[in-house]
C-alpha positions in Angstrom: 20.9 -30.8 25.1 22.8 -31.9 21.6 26.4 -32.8 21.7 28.2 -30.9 18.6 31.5 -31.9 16.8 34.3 -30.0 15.7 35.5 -30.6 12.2 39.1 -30.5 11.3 39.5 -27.1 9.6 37.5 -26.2 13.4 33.8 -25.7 12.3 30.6 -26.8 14.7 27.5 -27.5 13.2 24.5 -26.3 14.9 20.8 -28.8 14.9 18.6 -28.3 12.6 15.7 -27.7 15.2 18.1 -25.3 17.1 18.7 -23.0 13.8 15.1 -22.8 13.2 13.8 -21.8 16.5 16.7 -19.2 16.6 16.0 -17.9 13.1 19.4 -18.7 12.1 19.5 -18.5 8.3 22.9 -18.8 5.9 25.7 -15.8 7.0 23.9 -15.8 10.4 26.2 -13.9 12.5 27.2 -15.5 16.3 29.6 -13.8 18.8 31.5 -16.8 20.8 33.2 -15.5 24.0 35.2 -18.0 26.4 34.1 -18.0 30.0 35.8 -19.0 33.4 33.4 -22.3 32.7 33.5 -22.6 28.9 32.2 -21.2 25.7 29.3 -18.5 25.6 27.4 -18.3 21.9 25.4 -14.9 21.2 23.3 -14.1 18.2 24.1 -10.8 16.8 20.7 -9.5 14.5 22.2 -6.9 12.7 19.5 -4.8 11.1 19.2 -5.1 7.1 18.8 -2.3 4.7 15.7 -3.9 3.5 14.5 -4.5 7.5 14.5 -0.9 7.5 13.2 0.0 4.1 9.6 -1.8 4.6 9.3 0.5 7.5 9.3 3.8 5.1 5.7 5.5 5.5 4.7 3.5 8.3 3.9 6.6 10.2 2.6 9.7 8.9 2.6 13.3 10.6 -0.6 15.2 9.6 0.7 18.6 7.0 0.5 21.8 8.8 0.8 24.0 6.1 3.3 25.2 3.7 7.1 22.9 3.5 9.6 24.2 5.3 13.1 24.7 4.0 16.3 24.2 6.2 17.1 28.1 6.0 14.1 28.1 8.4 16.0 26.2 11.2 19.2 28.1 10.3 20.1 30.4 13.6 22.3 32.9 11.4 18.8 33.1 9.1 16.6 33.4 11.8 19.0 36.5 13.5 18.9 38.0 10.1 15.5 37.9 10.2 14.9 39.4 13.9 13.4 36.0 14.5 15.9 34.8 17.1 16.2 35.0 20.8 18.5 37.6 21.7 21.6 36.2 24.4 
């Protein structure tokens, strides 16, 4: 267990160990919440726009023929066309 100080303009600095088995980098977001027996700190991981980027094309869907266009999934198109279910 590590003891922490408070500055005066009311900082903490978290161990260096503790940061890096965390995975708390620089702008590292933490939710503090006060409890009937003290403080409670929770890491929020917000996702990242380029998290979510290097997941583009991981999974691919086999084509089945021609692209569709969104006037395909359009109900008023599909009654036009005598596609749709009636009532």
């Amino acid at each position: 267990m590590s003891t922490v100080v408070v500055s005066s303009n009311g900082r903490i600095a978290l161990p260096a160990e503790l940061r890096r088995r965390l995975g708390l980098g620089v702008g590292a977001r933490i939710e503090v919440s006060e409890e009937p027996d003290g403080l409670r700190l929770r890491i929020l991981h917000p996702q990242s726009a380029d998290d979510l980027a290097a997941l583009a094309g991981i999974v691919r869907a086999p084509s089945r023929g021609a692209p569709r266009s969104l006037d395909d999934f359009d109900p008023a198109s599909l009654l036009a066309r005598g596609q749709g279910r009636a009532g």
